[in-house]
C-alpha positions as CSV (number, residue, x, y, z in Angstrom):
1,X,-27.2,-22.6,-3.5
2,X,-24.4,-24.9,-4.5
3,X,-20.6,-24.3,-3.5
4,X,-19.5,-22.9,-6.0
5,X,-22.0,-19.6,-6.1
6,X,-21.2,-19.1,-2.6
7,X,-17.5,-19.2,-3.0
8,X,-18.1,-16.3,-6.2
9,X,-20.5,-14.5,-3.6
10,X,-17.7,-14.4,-1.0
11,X,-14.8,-13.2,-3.5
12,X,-17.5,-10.4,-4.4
13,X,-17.9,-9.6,-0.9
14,X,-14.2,-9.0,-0.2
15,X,-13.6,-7.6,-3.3
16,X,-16.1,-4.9,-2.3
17,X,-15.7,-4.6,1.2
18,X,-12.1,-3.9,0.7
19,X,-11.5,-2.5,-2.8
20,X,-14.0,-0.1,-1.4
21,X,-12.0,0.7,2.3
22,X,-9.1,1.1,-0.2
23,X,-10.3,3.6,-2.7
24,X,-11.6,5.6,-0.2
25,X,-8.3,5.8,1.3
26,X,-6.8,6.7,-1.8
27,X,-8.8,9.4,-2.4
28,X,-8.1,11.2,1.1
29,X,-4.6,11.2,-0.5
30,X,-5.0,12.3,-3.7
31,X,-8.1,14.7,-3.6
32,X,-8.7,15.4,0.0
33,X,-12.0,13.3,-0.1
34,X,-13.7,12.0,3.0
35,X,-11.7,14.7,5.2
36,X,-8.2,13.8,3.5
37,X,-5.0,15.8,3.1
38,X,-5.5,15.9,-0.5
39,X,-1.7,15.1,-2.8
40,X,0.2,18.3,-1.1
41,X,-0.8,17.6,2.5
42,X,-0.5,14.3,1.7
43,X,2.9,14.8,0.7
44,X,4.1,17.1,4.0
45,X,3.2,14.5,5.6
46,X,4.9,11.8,3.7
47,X,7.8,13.5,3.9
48,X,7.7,13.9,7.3
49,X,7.4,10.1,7.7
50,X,10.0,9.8,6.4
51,X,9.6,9.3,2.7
52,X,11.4,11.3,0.2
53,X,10.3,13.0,-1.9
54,X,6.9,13.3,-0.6
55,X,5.0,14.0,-3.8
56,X,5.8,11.4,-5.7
57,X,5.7,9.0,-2.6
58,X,1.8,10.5,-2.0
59,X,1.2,9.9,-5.3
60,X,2.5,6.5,-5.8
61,X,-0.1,5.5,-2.1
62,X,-2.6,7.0,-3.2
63,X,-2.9,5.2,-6.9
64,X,-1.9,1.9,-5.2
65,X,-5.0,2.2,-2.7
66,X,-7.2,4.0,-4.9
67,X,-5.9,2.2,-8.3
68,X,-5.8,-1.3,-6.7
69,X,-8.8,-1.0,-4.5
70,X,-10.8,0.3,-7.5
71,X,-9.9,-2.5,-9.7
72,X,-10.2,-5.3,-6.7
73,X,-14.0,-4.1,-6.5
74,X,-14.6,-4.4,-10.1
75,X,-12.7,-7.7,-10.2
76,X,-10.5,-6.7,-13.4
77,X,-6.6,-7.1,-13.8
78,X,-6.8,-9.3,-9.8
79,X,-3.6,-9.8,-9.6
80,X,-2.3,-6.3,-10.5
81,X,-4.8,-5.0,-8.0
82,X,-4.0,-6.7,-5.3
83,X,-0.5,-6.6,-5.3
84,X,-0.5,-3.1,-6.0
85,X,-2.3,-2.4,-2.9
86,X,-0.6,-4.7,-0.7
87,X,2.5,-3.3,-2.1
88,X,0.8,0.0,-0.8
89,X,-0.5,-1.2,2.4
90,X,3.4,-2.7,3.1
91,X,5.0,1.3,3.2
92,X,2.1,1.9,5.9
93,X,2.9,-1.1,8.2
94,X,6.8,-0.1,8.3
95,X,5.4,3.5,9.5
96,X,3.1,2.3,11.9
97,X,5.4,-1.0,12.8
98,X,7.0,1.1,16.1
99,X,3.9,1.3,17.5
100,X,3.2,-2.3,17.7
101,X,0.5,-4.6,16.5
102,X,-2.8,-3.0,18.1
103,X,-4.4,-0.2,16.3
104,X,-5.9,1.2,18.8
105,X,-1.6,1.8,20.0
106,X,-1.4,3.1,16.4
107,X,-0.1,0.0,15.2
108,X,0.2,-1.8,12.2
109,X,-2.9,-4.0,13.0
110,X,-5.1,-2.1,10.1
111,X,-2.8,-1.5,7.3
112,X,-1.3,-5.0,7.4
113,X,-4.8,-6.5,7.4
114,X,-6.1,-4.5,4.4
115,X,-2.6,-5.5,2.7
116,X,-3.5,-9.1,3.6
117,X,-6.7,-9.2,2.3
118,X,-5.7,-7.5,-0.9
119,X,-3.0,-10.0,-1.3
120,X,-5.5,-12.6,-0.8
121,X,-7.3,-11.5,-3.7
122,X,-4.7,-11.4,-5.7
123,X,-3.4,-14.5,-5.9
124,X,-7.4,-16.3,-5.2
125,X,-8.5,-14.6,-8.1
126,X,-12.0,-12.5,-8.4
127,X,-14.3,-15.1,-9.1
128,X,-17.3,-15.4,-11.4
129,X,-19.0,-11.6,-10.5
130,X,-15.9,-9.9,-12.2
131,X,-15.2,-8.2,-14.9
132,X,-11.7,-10.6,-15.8
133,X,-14.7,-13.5,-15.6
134,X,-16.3,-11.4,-18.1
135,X,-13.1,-11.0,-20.6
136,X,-12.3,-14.3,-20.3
137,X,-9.4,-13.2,-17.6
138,X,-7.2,-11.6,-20.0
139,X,-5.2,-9.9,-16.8
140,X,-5.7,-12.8,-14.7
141,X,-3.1,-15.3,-16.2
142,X,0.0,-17.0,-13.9
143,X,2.2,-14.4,-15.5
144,X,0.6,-11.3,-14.5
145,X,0.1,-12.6,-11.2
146,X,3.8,-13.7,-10.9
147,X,5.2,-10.1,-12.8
148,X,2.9,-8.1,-10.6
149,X,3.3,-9.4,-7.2
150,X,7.4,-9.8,-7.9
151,X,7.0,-5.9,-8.6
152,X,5.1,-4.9,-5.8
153,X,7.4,-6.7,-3.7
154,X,10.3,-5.2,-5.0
155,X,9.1,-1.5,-5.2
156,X,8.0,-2.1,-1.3
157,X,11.3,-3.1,-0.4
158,X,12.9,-0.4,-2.0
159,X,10.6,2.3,-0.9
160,X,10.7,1.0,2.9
161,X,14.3,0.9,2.7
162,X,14.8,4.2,1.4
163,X,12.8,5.5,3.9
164,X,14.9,3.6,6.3
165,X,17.9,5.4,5.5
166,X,16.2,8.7,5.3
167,X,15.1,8.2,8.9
168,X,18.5,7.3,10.1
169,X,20.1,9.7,8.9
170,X,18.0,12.6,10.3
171,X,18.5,11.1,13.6
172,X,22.2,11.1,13.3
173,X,24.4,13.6,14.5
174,X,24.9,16.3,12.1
175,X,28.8,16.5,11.6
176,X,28.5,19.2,10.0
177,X,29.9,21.5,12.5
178,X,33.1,21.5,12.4
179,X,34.1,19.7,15.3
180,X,36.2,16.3,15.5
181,X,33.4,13.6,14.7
182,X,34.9,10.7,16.4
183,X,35.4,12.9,19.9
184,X,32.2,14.2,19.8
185,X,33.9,18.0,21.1
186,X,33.3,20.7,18.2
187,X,36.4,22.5,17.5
């Protein structure tokens, strides 16, 4: 088997192996498959993490795992794919992040490699078992991959900051109650 067949074999591999690990993390999201939360526990929980408003947050994960790791498998519109679940994968590392790197602390070890791999993908391309090898990689150009990981990027950064915020302000003091702020006595 020469080089070249094994390197196509390889990008198939990954591309299943993890479009497949992403979808079905998707799904526990947005339907409740494989022992999921479904979008409305999905979203308590998302909100609880910090990330307001919950639904659309839920739904926004769940298409960028399911989405991306759907189209990853199939090998159509790489780029896209695989920035869109790295861009997914990057709102789970901030959440886990505290814990440290290990997952078995419930740290960021899992999310950040899926979000790797994904990337990986991405900007490698699917190879010759794809369907963007089949339409002559219509969504696989420069552009797309440049657009769609400059996106991703951006939405990440927004979404992890905002959820930043969100969590620093519910752990500050609520002045609310009357009292003098900078004292700390309420009146």
């Amino acid at each position: 088997m020469d080089i070249y067949r094994r390197k196509d074999l390889g990008l198939l591999a990954l591309r299943l192996g993890a479009g497949g690990v992403l979808m079905a993390h998707g799904t526990q999201k947005l339907f409740g498959w494989f022992g999921g939360g479904g979008l409305d526990g999905t979203a308590k929980a998302m909100e609880h993490m910090g990330f307001v408003p919950g639904r659309p947050s839920a739904l926004a994960a769940g298409l960028g795992e399911a989405g991306g790791g759907a189209l990853l498998a199939l090998g159509l519109a790489t780029p896209a794919a695989g920035a869109a679940a790295a861009g997914a994968m990057a709102g789970a590392v901030s959440v886990h992040a505290p814990a440290g790197f290990f997952a078995q602390g419930g740290g960021f070890e899992y999310p950040a490699f899926l979000g790797y791999v994904a990337a990986g993908l991405g900007l490698a391309g699917p190879g010759r078992y794809s369907v963007d090898h089949f339409t002559r990689h219509r969504l696989d150009r420069p552009a797309v991959l440049v657009l769609a990981f400059a996106l991703s990027a951006a939405a990440a950064t927004v979404v992890v900051g905002r959820r930043n915020a969100a969590l620093a302000a519910a752990a500050a003091p609520d002045d609310t109650a009357g009292g003098d702020p900078l004292s700390g006595v309420d009146a």
